[in-house]
C-alpha positions, 0 to 999 in steps of 0.5 A: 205621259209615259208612267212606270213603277219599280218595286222595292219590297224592303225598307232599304234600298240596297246599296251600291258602289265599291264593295257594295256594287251587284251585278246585273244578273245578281238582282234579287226579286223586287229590289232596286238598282242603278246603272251606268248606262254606257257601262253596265258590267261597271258597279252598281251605282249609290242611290243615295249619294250624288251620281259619280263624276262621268256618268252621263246616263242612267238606267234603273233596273228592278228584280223579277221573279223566277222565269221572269226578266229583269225590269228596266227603265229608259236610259236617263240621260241625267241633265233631263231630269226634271224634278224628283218628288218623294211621297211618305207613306200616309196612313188612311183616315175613315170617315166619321159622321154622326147624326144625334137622334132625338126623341120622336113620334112616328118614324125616322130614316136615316140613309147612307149613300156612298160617295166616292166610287165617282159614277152612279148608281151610288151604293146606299143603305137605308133605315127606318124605324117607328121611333114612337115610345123610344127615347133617343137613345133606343132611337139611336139603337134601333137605327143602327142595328138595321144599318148593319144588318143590311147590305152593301156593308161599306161602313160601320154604325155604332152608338153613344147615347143618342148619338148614331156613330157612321164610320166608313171602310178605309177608301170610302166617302159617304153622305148622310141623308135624314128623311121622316121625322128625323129630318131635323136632326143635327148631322155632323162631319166628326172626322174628314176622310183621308184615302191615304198614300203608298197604301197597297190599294194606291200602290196597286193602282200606280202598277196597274196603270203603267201595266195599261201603258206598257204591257199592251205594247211591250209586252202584248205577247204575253196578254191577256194574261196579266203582267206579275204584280210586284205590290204587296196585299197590307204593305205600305210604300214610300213613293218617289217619282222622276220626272224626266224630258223626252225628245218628243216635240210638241207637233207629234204630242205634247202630252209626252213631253214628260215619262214618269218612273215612280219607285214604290219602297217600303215604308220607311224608305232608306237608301234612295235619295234620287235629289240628291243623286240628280242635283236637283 
């Protein structure tokens, strides 16, 4: 499926038609506009209002930066729209586990094993002490100092008596494995992570996956060099995706039947409402 993102990088997308209309050459840097496909020296067009009587087919133009050119879609013809989706923002949610010590003789290990990278070797980070004359909580303590002290660092171990506190980086998911005379202890899941949505690491992923489906071919001239990134580092998007019917036929390939355009807005997105402007 053919995938592009365009960039709104201000809560509101600007607004279009009759007084408020831009001209194509007047688009401002990472700012989103619609036109008339069939008429583009006619006004820019209301993204958050149905499409005007008359108009057939659309084309979504975004600002580049300087000495860049202006970035478009494919003309839209508005009856094969398929479906519009709109994603707000959500903000990511660590992982917490926590593992409550108790007293021992002999030693205890704790391992920290990072799951979420998907392929292996896992990251991972043990800890062992000689837990024998320490109460639970200096257990607790001793275990979590070495924890932080080693490397890689994709969590954090903090303490509440007993308890052994893991809380992992934003994006990360880890399992928890007790060995030696800590085998028995209680491990609970405190918080379920949650990677979040329209984070500028999801957002960044989204561009550099429709960089993989167009710039090796639209714009190969200009590879290896990479293609100017329009994602903003801390920034937060509200995502709202097009889905629209190609005219490939199943016979040449079935897995274009579909492109996808994605409008990455700043969070909390105003003036688009592309149901609306579609009708669906």
């Amino acid at each position: 499926m053919s995938r592009q993102i365009l960039f709104n990088n201000a809560t509101a997308v600007p607004a279009g038609g009759g007084a408020n209309s831009v001209a194509l050459e007047d688009i401002a840097e990472a700012r989103v506009y619609g036109f008339d496909a069939d008429n583009f020296g006619d006004e820019s067009l209301n993204l958050d209002a149905a499409a005007p009587a008359g108009v057939k087919r659309v084309v979504f133009a975004q600002g580049a930066k300087a000495g860049e050119s202006t970035i478009f879609t494919s003309q839209i013809n508005i009856e094969d729209v398929e479906d519009v989706t709109r994603t707000n923002y959500v903000a990511p949610v660590p992982q917490v586990t926590t593992v409550t010590a108790e007293a021992e003789e002999g030693f205890a290990t704790v391992k920290v094993i990072e799951a979420s990278a998907g392929f292996k070797p896992h990251r991972r980070v043990t800890a062992t002490i000689k837990a024998t004359g320490l109460t639970a909580a200096q257990i607790a303590t001793a275990l979590a100092e070495q924890l932080n002290a080693q490397s890689p660092r994709f969590f954090t171990a903090t303490t509440s008596t007993a308890d052994l506190i893991i809380t992992g980086d934003a994006g990360v998911s880890f399992e928890t494995a007790l060995d030696d005379e800590a085998q028995d202890w209680a491990v609970v899941a405190t918080t379920t992570p949650n990677f979040g949505t329209g984070t500028y690491d999801h957002v960044k992923i989204l561009e550099e996956t429709a960089w993989g489906q167009q710039g090796n071919f639209l714009n190969r001239t200009y590879l290896p060099v990479s293609p100017p990134s329009y994602a903003v580092p801390g920034e937060t998007y509200d995502l709202i995706t097009v889905r629209v019917r190609t005219n490939t036929t199943p016979n040449i390939s079935i897995g274009n039947r579909f492109q996808e355009i994605t409008f990455a807005v700043e969070a909390t997105g105003t003036g688009i409402d592309l149901a609306t402007f579609f009708g669906v």
